[in-house]
N, C-alpha and C positions, 0 to 999 in steps of 0.2 A: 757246731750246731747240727742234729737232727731231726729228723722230720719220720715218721714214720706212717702209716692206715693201714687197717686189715679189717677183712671179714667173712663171715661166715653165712651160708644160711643152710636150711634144714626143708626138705619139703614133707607133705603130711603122706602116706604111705596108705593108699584104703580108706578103712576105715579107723586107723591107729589112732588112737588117742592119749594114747600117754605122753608122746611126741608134740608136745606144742608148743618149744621155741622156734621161732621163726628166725630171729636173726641174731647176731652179734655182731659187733663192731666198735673199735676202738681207732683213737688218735693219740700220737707220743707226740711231742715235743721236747726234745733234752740239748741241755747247754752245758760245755762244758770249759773250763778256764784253768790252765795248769799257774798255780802261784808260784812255782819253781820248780826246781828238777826231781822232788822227789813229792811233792803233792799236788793233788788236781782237784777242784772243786766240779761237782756235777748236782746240777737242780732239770727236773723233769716235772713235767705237767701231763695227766694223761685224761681224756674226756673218752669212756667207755658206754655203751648202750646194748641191753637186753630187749628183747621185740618179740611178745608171744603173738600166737596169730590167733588170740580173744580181742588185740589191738592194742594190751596194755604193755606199756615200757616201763624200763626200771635206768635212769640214766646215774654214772659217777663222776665225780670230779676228785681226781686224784694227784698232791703235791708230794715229791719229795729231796729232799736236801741231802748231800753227800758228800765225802770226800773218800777218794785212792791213797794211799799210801805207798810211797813204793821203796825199797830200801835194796 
């Protein structure tokens, strides 16, 4: 299992306006379960977040399912 959080942010510079995300930040979650010695199953979940500084967000919810191979 892990765990991961990160983020970002941005400040406004002046009078800069072209510049107006404020923040980013995301969450991982990943599992992973080896079925035997040459495959591994990995599922991940990740919850990410956009933040301008008008006040509006943009949030995702993001799954995906996987496997390694390994030979």
């Amino acid at each position: 299992m892990g765990v991961n959080y990160g983020q970002s942010r941005a400040e406004l510079a002046g009078n800069d306006t072209t510049l107006n995300l404020q923040k980013q930040q995301a969450a991982v979650v990943a599992l992973t379960c080896s079925v035997n010695k040459f495959v591994q199953v990995i599922g991940e979940y990740t919850w990410a977040q956009d933040k301008w500084y008008n006040g509006a967000t943009q949030d995702a919810n993001i799954g995906v399912l996987g496997t390694f191979i390994y030979w």
